[in-house]
C-alpha positions as CSV (number, residue, x, y, z in Angstrom):
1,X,10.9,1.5,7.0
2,X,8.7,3.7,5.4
3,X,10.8,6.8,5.9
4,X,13.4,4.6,3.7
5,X,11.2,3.8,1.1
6,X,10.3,7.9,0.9
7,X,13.9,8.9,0.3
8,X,14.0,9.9,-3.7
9,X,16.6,7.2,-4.6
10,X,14.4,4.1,-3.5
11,X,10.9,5.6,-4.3
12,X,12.1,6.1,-7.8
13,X,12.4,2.3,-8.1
14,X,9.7,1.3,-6.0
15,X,7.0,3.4,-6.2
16,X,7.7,4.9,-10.2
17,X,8.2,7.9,-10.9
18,X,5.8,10.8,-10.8
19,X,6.6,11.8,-14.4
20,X,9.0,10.6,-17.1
21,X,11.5,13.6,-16.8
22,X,12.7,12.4,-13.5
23,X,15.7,10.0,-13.8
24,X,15.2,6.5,-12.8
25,X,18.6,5.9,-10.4
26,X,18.7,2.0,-12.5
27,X,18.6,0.1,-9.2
28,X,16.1,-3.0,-9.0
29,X,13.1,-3.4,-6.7
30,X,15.7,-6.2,-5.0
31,X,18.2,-4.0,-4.9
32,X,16.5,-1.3,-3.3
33,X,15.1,-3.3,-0.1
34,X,18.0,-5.1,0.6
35,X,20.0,-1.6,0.8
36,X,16.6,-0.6,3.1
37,X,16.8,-3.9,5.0
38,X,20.9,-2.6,5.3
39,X,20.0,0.6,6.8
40,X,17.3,-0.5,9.1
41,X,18.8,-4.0,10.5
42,X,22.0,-3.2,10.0
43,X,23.5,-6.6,12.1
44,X,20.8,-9.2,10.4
45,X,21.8,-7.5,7.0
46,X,25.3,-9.1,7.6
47,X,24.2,-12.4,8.3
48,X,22.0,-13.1,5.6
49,X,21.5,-10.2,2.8
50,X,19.1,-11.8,0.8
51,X,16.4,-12.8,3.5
52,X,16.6,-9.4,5.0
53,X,16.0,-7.9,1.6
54,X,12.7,-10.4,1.2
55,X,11.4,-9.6,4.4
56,X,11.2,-5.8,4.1
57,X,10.0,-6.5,0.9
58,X,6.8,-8.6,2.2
59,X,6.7,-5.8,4.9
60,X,6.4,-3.3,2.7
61,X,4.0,-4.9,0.3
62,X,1.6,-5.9,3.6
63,X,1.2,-2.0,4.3
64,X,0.5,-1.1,1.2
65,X,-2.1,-3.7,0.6
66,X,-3.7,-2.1,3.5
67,X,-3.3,1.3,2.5
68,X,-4.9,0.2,-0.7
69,X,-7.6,-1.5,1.5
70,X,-8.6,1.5,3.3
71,X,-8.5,3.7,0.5
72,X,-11.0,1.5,-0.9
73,X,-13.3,1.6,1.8
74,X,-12.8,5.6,2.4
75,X,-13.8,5.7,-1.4
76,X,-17.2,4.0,-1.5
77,X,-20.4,6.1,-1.8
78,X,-22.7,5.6,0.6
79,X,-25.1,3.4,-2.0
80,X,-28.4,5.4,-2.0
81,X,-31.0,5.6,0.3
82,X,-32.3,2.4,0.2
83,X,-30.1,0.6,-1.9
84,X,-31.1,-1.6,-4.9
85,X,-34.6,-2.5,-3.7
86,X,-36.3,0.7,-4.9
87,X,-39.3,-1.4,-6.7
88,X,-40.2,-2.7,-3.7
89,X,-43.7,-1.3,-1.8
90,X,-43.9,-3.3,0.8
91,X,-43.0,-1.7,4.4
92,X,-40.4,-3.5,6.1
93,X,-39.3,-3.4,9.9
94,X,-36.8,-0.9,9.9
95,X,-38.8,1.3,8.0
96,X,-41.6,2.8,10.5
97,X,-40.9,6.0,11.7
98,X,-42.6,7.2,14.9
């Protein structure tokens, strides 16, 4: 699926374009995954178009809400040495060193 989604006439639609010189190809998001669900499930295409289209479409947007998830994660900073409690004396537990 995603090797469909990376070809230049459906990432156009889907993902936008990297700058406004490239053409947009004036398909719809809906348009574009059913003609992906087409390609990939070819026999389920014929039998029902529109559901086929749908479900790459909650495919797709499942993978890249994790791909946004993890990018998240991979982005944090690593919040300090001792976090917000920087005020505080007092020696904890985890804060003896041998």
């Amino acid at each position: 699926m995603l090797a469909e989604v990376e070809k230049k006439q459906y990432r156009l639609v889907i993902l936008g374009r990297k700058d406004s010189s490239e053409n947009s190809s004036g398909m719809s998001k809906t348009a574009a995954f059913k003609a992906i669900g087409k390609t990939i499930l070819p026999d389920e295409a014929a039998i029902d178009e529109d559901a086929v289209g749908k479900r790459v479409k909650l495919q797709y947007e499942h993978v890249y809400g994790l791909y946004k998830k993890h990018t998240k994660r991979l982005r944090q900073t690593g919040g300090g040495l001792r976090g917000n409690d920087d005020d505080d004396d007092s020696a904890g537990a985890g804060d003896h060193v041998p």
